[in-house]
N, C-alpha and C positions, 0 to 999 in steps of 0.2 A: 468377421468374428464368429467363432463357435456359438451356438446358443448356450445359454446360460439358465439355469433353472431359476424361475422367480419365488415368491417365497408363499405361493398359493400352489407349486407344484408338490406332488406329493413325495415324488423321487427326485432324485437330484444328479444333475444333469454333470457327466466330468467334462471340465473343459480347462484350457491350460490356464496356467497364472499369468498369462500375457495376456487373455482376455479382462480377468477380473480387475487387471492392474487399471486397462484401458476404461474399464465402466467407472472405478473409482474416479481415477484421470476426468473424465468427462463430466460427471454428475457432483461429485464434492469438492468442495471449499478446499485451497490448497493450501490450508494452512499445517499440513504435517509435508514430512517428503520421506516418507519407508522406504523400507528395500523394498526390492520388488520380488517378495518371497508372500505368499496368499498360503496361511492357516488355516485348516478346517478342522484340526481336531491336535487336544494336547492331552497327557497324561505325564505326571511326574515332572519330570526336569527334562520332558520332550514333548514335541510340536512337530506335525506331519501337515507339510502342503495337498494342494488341491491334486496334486499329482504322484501322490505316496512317498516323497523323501521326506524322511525325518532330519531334525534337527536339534541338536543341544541347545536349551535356552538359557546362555550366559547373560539374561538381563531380567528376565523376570517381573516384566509389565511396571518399570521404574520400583523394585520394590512391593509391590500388591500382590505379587502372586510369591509372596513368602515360604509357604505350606505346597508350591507346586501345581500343577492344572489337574483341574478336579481332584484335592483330597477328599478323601471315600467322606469323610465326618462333615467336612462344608457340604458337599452335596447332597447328602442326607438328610440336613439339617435345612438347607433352602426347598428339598423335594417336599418334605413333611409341612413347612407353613405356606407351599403353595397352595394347597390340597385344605388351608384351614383360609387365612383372610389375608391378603398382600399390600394392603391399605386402607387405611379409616381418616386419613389428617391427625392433625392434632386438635381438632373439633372434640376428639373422644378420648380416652384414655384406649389401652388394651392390653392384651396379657402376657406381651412380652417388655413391651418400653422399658418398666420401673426395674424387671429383672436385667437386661440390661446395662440399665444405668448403675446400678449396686454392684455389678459384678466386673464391669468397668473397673468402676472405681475403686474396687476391692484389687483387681491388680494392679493397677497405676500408685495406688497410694494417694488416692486423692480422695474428696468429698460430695465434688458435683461434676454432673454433666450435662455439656451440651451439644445436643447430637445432629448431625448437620448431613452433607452428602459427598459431595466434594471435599477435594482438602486446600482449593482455593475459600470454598464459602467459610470452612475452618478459620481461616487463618483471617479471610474478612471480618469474622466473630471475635475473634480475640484483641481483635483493633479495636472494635465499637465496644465491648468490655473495658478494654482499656483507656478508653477513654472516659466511659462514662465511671466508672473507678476514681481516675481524676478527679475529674469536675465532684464527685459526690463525697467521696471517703477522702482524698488529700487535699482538696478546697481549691485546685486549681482554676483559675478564672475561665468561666465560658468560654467556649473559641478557640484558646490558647495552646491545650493539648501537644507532646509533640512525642515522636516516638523515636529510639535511635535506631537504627538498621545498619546491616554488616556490606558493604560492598562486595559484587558478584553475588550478590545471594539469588536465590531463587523460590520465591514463595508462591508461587503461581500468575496468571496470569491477565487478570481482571484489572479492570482502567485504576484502581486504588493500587492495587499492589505494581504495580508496572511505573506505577507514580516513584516508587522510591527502587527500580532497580536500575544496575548501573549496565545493563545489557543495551547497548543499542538500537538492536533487531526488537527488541521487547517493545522496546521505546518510543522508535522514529513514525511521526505520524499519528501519536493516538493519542496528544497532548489536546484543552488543557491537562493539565496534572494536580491530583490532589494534591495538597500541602499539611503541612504537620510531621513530616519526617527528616530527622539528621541522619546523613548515610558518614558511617564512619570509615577505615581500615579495616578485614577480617584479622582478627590476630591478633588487634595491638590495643592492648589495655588501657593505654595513656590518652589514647582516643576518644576512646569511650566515658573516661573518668571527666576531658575537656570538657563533653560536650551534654556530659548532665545540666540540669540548669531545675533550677524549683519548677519549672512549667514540664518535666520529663516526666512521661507517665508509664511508659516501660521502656526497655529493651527487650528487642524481636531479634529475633537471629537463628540459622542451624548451628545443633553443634556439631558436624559436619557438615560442610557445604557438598552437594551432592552433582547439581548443572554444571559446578565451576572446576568440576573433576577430580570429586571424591577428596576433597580439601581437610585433612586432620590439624586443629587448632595447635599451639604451642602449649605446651604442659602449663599448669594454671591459668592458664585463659579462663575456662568458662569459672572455676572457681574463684577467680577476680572479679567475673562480673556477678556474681551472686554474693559477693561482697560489698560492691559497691551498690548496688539493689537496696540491699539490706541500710546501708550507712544512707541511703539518700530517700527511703520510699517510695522505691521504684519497682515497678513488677517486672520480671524474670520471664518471656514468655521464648517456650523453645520450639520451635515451627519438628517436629517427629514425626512428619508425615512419611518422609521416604528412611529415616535412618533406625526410627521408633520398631517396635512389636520385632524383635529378635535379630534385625539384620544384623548389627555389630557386633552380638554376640551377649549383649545385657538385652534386658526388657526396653531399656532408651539408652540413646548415645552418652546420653549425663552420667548414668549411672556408672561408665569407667572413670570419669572424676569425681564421685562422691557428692555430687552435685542435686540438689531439688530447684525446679521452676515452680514459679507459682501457678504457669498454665502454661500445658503440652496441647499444640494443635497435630490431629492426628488424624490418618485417613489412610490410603492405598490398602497394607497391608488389611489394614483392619474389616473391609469387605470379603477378604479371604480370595482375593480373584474372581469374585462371581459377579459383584453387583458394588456402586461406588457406596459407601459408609463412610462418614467421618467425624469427628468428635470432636472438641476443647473440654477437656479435663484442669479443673486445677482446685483451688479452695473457695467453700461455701463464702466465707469474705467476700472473694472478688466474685466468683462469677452470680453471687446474692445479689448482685446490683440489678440486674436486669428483671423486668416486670412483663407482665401480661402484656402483648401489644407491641413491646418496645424489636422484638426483634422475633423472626419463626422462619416455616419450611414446610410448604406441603407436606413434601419425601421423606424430610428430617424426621430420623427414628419411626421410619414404618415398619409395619409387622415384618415385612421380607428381613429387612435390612438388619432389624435386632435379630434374627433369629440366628440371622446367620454370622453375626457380631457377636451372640453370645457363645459360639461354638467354638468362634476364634482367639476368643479368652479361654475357651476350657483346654485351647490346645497349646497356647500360651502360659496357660497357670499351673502345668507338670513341671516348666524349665527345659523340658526336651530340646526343643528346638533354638531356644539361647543358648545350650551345649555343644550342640548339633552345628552352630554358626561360629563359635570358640573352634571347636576342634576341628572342623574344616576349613574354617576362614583362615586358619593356621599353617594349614596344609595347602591352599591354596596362595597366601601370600609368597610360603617360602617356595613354592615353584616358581610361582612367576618373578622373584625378584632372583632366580637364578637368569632370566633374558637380560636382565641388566646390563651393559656392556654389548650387550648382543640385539640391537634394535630397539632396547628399552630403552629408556633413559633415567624413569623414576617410577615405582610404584605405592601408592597409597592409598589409604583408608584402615576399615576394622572390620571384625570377623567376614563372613561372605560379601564383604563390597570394597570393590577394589579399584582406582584411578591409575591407568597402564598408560604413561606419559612413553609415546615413542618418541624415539631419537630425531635428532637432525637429521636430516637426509634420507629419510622415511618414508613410509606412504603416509599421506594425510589422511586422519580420523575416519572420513568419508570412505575410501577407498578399502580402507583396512575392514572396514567394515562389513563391504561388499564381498572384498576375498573370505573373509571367515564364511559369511551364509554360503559362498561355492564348496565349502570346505564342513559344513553342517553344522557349521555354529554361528547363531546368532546372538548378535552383539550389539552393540551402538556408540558411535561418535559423541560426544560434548566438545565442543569448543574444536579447534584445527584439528590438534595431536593427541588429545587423550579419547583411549576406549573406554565405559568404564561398565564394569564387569559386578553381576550383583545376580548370580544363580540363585534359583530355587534351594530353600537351606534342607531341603530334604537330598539334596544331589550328596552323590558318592566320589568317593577317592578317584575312582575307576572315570567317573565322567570329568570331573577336575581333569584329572589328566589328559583326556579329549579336548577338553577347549583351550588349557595351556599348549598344549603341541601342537595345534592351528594358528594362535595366537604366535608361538613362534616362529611358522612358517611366514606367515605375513608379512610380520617386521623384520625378521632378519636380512641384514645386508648384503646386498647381493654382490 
């Protein structure tokens, strides 16, 4: 193996991606499995290996890197609070948090925040909210709590949430399993409405499912269940981590059904690609419940992290890039649902994110995946057969049409 520059070197050493692969291989936990493509540096809606090939990034860090690698205004904004304080805990207040939590909230349309790191710990938040919501404000008995959840969902991946998804790989082996969740049908309203019960103390769900491949609900779904929310006293929570802050082309996926949650669990984009940020936003009501003590986070809302959160609401609160995700998520559907008949099978989702179901007799997910990065795009498998495709929303026509015309070389039948 090439020597490899350690990270007390001052220059940096080139050596191929077969090396770096191998040190990964060797020293980390194998719980991802990449292509074997090693990034050292991105800018826009591209990414250049250890060995100078660029690459179109049709996936865009699941969503987080929304605004693209190092937008000038993120970078700017994380360079200037390095250079002031990068952390205090929440032992202290400081002079970014409260700005912003108000400016948050002032785009979401909501009241309170609570700022977290991840967008598992997110969505861990919203449970323990929701519950303690229950027990205080609907008088549900101690203990009893239950919450409904969508089948295939994907809310991350901690021994609670893994408790109610229906992925087996998620699953097998990390039981016991928390209890207090009904896992219903995605899709189907009737479900949902059985499995209320006076002990139900929200509904959790995407309103796109994103792992399960880019899944778009049946027209009044979500506005069903914010019906039945409303008629039974049940909180609305919408897991927005990967579909929230511009990808579909609204501010959140609700917003093309005319839809409000009572609490958005939100995260990837919202660190702008630099550093994990995450949030639960929804109404002082609910998230009022919680007290000094009862729940916190070292990291949660450190100076780095608000600063560079509050940059990504200002680039969020023009509408540009909810435009920007309309009008090319437009241009990018209708190209790709030209492969249709031609190694596709089905394509779905909203503005810049897209579920690319190949055909029968196809390359499987995996493979498809590998030939794009030979082809300078990088992509990713969900599940056997779908790719699914979620570029930086700053990307142009001109690059669009690079990573559809690989996409179709892939899958077309040979």
């Amino acid at each position: 193996m090439t020597a490899i520059a350690d990270h007390h070197t001052a220059e940096t050493t080139t050596s191929a991606s077969a090396d770096y692969v191998a040190l990964d291989e060797e020293w980390s936990t194998h719980n991802y499995h990449p292509l074997p493509v090693v990034i050292s540096h991105g800018e826009g809606s591209w990414v250049t290996d250890v060995e100078g090939r660029r690459y179109l990034d049709f996936l865009s860090g699941y969503s987080s890197l929304n605004f693209g690698h190092r937008h000038p205004a993120l970078v700017a904004a994380a360079v200037e609070q390095l250079g002031r304080v990068t952390l205090t805990s929440r032992a202290f207040h400081h002079d970014q948090f409260g700005l912003f939590c108000r400016e948050l909230a002032a785009l979401t349309g909501t009241e309170m925040v609570l700022a977290m790191n991840s967008g598992a710990e997110a969505v861990e938040s919203a449970i323990k909210v929701a519950r303690k919501w229950a027990y205080q404000v609907k008088g549900v008995p101690e203990g009893t709590a239950e919450i409904i959840v969508a089948g295939s969902n994907f809310h991350g991946r901690t021994t609670t949430i893994v408790s109610f998804s229906t992925d087996e790989t998620a699953r097998n082996d990390f039981g016991p399993f928390t209890p207090g969740f009904k896992v219903v049908k995605y899709g189907n309203l009737d479900e949902i409405e059985s499995a209320i019960s006076p002990r139900t103390a929200a509904v959790l769900l995407e309103p796109i499912q994103g792992e399960a491949g880019v899944v778009v609900p049946p027209a009044g779904y979500l506005a069903g269940i914010r019906r039945l929310c409303d008629e039974n006293n049940v909180l609305m929570i919408a897991d927005e981590i990967q579909s929230g802050l511009g990808r579909t082309g609204e501010l959140f996926a609700l917003d093309h059904e005319g839809v409000r949650a009572d609490l958005y669990t939100l995260g990837k984009a919202l660190g702008g690609g630099i550093l994990p940020v995450s949030a639960v936003v929804g109404s002082r009501a609910v998230l009022g419940v919680l007290k000094p003590g009862e729940h916190g986070s070292t990291f949660g809302g450190n100076p780095l992290a608000c600063a560079v959160g509050r940059a990504v609401v200002r680039l969020l609160a023009t509408g540009e890039f909810q435009q920007r995700s309309r009008e090319m998520g437009a241009y990018l559907h209708a190209e790709l649902n030209k492969l249709v008949g031609h190694g596709v099978a089905e394509v779905r989702g909203r503005g810049l994110w897209a579920g690319v179901e190949i055909a029968p007799g196809g390359p499987v997910g995996r493979a498809a995946s590998e030939a794009l990065s030979l082809r300078g795009v990088l992509c990713k498998e969900t599940h056997a057969s779908t790719l699914r495709v979620a570029p930086p929303l700053v990307i142009t026509r001109d690059e669009i049409d690079l990573g559809v015309q690989a996409i179709a070389e892939v899958v077309r039948p040979v």
